[in-house]
MARKOL-984331 format. One record per atom (N, C-alpha, C, CB): x, z negated, y. Coordinates in steps of 0.1 Angstrom, whole numbers, padded with zeros to 4 digits, always signed. Atoms other than C-alpha are relative to their C-alpha. Glycine has a CB too. Example, Ala and Ser with C-alpha at 12.3 -4.5 7.8 and 13.67 -1.06 7.14 Angstrom:
2
+0009+0000-0012 +0123-0078-0045 +0009+0000+0012 -0010-0012+0000 -0009+0000-0011 +0137-0071-0011 -0008-0008+0011 +0004+0014+0005 
END
This chain:
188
+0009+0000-0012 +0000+0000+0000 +0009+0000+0012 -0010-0012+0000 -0007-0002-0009 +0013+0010+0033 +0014+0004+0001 -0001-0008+0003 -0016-0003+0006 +0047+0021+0012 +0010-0013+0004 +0007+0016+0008 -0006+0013+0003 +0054-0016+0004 -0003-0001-0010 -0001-0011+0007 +0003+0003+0011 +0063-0030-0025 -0014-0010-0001 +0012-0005-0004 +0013+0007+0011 +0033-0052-0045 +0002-0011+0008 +0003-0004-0019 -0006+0010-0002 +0056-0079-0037 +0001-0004+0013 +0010+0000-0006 -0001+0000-0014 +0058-0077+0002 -0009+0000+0004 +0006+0008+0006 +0011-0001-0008 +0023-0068+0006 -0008-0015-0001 -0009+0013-0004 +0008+0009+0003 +0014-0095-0010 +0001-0019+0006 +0001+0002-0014 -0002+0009-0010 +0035-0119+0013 -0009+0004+0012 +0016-0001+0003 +0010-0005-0016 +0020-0104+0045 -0013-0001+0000 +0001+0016+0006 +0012+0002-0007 -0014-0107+0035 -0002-0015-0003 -0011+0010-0006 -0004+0011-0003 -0007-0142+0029 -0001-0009+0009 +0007+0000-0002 -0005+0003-0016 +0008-0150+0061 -0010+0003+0009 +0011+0008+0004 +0011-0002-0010 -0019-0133+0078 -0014-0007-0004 -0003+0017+0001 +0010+0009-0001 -0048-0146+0062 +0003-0020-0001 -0008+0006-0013 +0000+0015-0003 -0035-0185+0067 +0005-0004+0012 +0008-0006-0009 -0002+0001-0016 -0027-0177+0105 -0016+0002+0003 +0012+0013+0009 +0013+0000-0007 -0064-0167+0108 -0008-0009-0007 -0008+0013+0000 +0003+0011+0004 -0071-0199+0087 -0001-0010+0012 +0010-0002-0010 -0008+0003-0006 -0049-0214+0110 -0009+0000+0015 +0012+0007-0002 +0008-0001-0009 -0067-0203+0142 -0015-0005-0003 +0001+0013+0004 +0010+0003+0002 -0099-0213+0126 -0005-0013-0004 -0002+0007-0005 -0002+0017+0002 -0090-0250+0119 +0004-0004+0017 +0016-0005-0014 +0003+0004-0020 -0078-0251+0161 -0010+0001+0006 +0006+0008+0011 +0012-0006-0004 -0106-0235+0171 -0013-0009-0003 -0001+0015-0006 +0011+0010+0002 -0132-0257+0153 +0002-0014+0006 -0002-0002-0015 -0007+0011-0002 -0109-0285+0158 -0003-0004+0014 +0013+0002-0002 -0003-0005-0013 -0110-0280+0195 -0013+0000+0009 +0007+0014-0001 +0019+0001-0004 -0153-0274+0198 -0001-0013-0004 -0014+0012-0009 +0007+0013+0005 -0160-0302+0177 +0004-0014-0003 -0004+0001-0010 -0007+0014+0006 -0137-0327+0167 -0002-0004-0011 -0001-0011+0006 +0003+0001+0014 -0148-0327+0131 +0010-0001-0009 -0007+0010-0005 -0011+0005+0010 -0127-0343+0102 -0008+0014-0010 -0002-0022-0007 +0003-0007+0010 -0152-0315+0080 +0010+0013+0008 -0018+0001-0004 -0004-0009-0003 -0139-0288+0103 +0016+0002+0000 -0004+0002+0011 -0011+0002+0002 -0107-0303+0098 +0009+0007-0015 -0002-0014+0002 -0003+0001+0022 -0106-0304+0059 -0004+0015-0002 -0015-0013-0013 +0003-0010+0006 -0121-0270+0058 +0012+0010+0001 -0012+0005+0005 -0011-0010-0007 -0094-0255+0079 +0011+0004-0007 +0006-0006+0012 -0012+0004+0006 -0065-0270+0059 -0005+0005-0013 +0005-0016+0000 +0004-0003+0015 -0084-0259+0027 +0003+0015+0004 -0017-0006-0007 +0002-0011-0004 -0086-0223+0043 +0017+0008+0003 -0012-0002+0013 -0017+0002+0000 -0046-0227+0049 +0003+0001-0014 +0006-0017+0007 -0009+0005+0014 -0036-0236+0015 -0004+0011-0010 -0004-0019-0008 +0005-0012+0006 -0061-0211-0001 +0014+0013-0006 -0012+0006+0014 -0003-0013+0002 -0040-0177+0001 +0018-0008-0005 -0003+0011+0016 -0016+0006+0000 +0000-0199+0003 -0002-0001-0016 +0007-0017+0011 +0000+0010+0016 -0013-0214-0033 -0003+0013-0011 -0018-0016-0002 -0001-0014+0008 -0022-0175-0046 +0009+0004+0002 -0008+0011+0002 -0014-0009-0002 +0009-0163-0033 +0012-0010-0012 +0007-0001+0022 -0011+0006+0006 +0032-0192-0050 -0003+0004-0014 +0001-0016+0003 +0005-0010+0017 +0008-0183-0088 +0004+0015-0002 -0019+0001-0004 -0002-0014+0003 +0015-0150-0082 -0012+0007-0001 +0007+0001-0012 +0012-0010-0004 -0020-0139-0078 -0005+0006+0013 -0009-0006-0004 +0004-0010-0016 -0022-0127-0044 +0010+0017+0000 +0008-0013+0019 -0003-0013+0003 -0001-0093-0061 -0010+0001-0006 +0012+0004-0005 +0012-0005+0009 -0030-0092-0082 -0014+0001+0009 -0003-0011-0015 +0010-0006-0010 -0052-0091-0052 +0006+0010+0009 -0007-0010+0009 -0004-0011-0010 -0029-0066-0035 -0001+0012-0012 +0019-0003+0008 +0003-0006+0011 -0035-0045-0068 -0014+0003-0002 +0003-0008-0009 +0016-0002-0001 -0072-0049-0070 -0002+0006+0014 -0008-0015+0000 +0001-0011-0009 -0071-0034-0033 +0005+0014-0002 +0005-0004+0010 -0006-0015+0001 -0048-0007-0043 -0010+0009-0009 +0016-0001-0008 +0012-0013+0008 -0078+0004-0068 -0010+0001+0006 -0007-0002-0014 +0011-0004-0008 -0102+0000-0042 +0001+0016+0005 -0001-0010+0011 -0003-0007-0003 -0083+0021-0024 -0004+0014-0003 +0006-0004-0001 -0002-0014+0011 -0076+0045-0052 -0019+0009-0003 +0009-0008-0021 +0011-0005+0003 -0111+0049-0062 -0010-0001+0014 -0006-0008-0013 +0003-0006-0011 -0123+0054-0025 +0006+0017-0001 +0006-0010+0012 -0005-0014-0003 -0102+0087-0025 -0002+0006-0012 +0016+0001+0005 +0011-0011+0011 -0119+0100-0058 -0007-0002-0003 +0001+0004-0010 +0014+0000+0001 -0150+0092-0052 -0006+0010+0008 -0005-0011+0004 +0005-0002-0010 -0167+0116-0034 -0011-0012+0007 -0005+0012-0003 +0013+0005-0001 -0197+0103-0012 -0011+0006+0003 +0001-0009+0006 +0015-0005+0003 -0229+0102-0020 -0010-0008+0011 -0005-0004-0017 +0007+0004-0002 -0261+0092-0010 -0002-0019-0001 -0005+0008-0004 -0004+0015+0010 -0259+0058-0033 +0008-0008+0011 +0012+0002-0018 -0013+0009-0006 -0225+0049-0018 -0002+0000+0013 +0014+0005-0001 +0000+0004-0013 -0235+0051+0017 -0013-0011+0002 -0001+0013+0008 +0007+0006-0001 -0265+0032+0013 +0008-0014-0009 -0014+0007-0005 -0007+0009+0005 -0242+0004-0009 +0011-0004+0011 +0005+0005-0013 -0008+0003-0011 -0217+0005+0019 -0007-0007+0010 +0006+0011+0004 +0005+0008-0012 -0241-0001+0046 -0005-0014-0003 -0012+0008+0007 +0004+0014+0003 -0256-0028+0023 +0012-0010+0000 -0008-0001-0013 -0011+0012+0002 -0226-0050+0017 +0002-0002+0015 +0015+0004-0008 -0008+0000-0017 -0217-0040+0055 -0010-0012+0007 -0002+0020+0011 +0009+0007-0012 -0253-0056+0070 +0004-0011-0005 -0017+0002+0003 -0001+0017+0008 -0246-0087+0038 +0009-0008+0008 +0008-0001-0016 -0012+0006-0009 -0211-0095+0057 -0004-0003+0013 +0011+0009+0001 +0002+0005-0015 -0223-0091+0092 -0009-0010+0001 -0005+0010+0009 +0009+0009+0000 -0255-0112+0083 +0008-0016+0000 -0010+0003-0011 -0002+0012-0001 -0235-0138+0072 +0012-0005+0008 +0000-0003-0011 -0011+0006-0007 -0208-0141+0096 -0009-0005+0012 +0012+0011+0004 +0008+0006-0012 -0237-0144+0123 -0008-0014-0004 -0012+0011+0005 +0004+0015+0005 -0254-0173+0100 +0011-0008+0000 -0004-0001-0014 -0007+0014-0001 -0226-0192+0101 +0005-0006+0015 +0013+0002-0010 +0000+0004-0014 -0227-0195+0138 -0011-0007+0006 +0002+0009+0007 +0010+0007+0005 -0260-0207+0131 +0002-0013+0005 -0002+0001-0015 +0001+0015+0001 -0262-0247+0139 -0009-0004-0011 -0004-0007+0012 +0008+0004+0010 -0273-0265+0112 -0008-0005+0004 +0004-0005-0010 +0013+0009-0004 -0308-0285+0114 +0005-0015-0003 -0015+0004-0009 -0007+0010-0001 -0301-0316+0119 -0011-0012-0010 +0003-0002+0016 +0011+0003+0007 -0322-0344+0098 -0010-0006+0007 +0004-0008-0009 +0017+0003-0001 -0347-0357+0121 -0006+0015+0007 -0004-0015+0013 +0008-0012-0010 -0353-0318+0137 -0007+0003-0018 +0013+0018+0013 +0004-0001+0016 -0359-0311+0092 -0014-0009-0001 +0014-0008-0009 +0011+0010+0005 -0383-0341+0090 -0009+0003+0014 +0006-0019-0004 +0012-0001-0011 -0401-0330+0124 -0008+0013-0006 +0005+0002+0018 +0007-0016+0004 -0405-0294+0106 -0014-0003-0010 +0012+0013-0010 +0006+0005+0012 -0415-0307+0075 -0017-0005+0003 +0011-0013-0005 +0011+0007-0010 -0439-0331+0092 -0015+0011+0007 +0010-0006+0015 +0009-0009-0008 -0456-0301+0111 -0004+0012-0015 +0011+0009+0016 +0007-0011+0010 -0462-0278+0080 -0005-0008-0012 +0009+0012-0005 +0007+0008+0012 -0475-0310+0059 -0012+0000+0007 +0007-0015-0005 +0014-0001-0006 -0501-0311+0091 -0007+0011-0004 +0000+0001+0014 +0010-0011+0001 -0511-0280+0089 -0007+0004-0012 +0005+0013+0005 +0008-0004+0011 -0515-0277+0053 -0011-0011-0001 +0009+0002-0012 +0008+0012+0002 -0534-0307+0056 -0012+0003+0013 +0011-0014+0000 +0013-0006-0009 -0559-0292+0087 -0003+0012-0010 +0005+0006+0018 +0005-0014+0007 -0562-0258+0060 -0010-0009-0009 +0015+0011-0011 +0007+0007+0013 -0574-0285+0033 -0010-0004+0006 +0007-0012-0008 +0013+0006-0004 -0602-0301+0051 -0008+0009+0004 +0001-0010+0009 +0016-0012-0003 -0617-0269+0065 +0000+0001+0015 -0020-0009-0005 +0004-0002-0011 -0629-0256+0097 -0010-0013+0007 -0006+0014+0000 +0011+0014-0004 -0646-0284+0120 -0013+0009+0005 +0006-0013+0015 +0013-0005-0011 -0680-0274+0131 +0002+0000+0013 -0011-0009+0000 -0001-0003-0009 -0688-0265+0159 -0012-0010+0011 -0001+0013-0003 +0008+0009-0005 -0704-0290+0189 -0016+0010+0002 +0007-0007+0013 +0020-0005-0004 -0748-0282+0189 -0002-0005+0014 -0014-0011-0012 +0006+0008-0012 -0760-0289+0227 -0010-0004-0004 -0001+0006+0012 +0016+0005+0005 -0788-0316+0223 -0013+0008+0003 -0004-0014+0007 +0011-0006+0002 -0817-0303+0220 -0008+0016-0001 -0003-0006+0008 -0001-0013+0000 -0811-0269+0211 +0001-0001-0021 +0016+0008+0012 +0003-0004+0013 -0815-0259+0171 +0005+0015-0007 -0014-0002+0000 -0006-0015+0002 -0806-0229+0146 -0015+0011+0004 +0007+0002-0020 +0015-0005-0002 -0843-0222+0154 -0002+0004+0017 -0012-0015-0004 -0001-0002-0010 -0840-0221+0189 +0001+0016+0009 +0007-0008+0001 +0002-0015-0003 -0828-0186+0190 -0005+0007-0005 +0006+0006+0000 +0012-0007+0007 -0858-0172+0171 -0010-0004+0011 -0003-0007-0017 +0016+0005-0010 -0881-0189+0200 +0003+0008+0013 -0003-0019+0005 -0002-0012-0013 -0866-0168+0228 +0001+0014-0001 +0013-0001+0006 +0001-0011-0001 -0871-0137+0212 -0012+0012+0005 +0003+0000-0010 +0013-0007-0007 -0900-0113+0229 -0013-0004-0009 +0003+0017+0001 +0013-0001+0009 -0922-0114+0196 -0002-0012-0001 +0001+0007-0013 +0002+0017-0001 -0921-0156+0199 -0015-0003+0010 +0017-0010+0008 +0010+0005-0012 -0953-0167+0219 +0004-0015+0003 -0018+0001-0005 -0004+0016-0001 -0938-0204+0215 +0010+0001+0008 +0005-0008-0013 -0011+0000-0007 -0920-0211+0246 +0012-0007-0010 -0004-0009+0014 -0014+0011+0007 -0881-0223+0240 +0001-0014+0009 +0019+0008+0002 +0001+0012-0004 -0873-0255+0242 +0016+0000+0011 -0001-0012-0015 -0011+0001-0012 -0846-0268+0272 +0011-0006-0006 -0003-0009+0013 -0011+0002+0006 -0814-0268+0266 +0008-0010+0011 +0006+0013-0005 -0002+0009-0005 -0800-0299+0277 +0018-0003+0009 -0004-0007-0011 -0012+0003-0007 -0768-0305+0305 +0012+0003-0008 -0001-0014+0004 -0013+0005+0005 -0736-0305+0298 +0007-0012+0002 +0009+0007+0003 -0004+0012-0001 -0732-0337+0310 -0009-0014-0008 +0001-0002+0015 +0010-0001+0011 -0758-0346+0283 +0007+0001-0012 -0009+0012+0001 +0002-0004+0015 -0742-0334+0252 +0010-0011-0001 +0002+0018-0006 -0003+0007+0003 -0726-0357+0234 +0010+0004-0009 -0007-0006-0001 -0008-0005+0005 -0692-0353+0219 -0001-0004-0020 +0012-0006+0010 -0002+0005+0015 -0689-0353+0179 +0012-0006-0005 -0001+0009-0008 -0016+0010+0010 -0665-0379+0163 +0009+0011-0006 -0006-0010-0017 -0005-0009+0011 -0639-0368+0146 +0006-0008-0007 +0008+0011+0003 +0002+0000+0016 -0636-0365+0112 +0010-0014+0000 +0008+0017-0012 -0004+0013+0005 -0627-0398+0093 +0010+0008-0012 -0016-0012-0006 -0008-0005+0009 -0598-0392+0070 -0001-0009-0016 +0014+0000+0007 +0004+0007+0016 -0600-0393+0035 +0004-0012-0006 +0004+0007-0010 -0006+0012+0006 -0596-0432+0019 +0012+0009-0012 -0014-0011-0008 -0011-0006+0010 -0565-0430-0002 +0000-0010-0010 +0015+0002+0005 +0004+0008+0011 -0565-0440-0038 +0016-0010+0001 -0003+0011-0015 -0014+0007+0001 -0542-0468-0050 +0013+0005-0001 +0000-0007-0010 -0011-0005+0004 -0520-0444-0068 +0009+0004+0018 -0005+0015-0011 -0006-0009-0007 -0515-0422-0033 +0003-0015+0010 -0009+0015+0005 -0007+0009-0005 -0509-0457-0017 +0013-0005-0003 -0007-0009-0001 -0011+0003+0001 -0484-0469-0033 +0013+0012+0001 -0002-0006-0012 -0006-0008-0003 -0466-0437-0035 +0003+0001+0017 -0006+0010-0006 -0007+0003-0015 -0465-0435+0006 +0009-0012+0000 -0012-0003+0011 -0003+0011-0001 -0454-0471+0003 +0011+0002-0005 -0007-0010-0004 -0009-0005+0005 -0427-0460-0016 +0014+0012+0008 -0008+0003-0010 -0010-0012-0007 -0416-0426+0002 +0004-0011+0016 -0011+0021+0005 -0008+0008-0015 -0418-0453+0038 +0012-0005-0004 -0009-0014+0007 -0015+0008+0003 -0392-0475+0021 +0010+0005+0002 +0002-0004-0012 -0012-0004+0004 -0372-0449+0015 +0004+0013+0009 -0001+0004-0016 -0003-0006-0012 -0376-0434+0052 -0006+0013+0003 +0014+0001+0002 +0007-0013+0001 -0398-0405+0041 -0012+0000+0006 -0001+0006-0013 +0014+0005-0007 -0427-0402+0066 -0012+0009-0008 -0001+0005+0019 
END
């Protein structure tokens, strides 16, 4: 590769991938102050030096050399460009996910929280709808031309009277104790 030996390439890519290790343990180091960003860094360091000393980082300068190789007698097709672009968007997706912030655990337990509501407003149903007093489902059958029965008055809005809302379902022992259990253990 590059008309170097096996053995040379396989120092240089070494060296290069544990300088951009290297910049990427400062760099974290530097935003965050993290002992994880720390440890990952130094792991991300040692990675390629510890294939180079086994002697497997010529066996990844090898495995490129057949990439290589079988890039230049392949033609391309249709397939391979659609396989290329896929790995291509896989990589880019995930270099942008990892810039991502993670969720943190109480923004997790606020999500959580909000789609245990809602499944729990789907379960009980649509609420009715408020009736103004003194109006009925009959009411609009009495205002129609062929009705000789006047309608009856439909009463203020400062009149109508608001409907409770809904009483929630008693909970059995079992589902008592179970809450009693997830509280203990900080789970709302």
């Amino acid at each position: 590769m590059f008309g170097m030996t096996v053995h040379v390439t396989a120092i240089l890519l070494a060296v290069a991938l544990a300088v951009i290790a290297l910049a990427y343990l400062l760099f974290g180091w530097l935003r965050k102050r993290s002992w994880r960003v720390m440890l990952r860094g130094i792991g991300f360091v040692l990675m390629p030096v510890g294939l180079l000393v086994m002697g497997l980082m010529s066996q990844v300068v090898d495995g490129l050399r057949a990439v290589e190789q079988w890039a230049k007698a392949t033609p391309m097709s249709t397939w391979i460009m659609i396989g290329l672009v896929g790995a291509g968007l896989g990589l880019v997706l995930y270099v942008i996910g990892s810039f991502v912030p993670p969720v943190s655990g109480q923004e997790g337990d606020a999500r959580r929280k909000a789609i245990r509501d809602r499944k729990l407003a789907a379960l009980q149903g649509p609420r009715p709808a408020a009736t103004p007093v003194g109006s009925s489902p009959a009411a609009a059958s009495l205002t129609s031309p062929k009705s000789t029965v006047p309608a009856q008055r439909i009463a203020p809005a400062s009149q109508v009277k608001p409907t409770p809302p809904p009483v929630p379902n008693a909970l059995s022992a079992d589902d008592l104790e179970i809450d009693d259990i997830l509280k203990r253990h900080g789970i709302d």
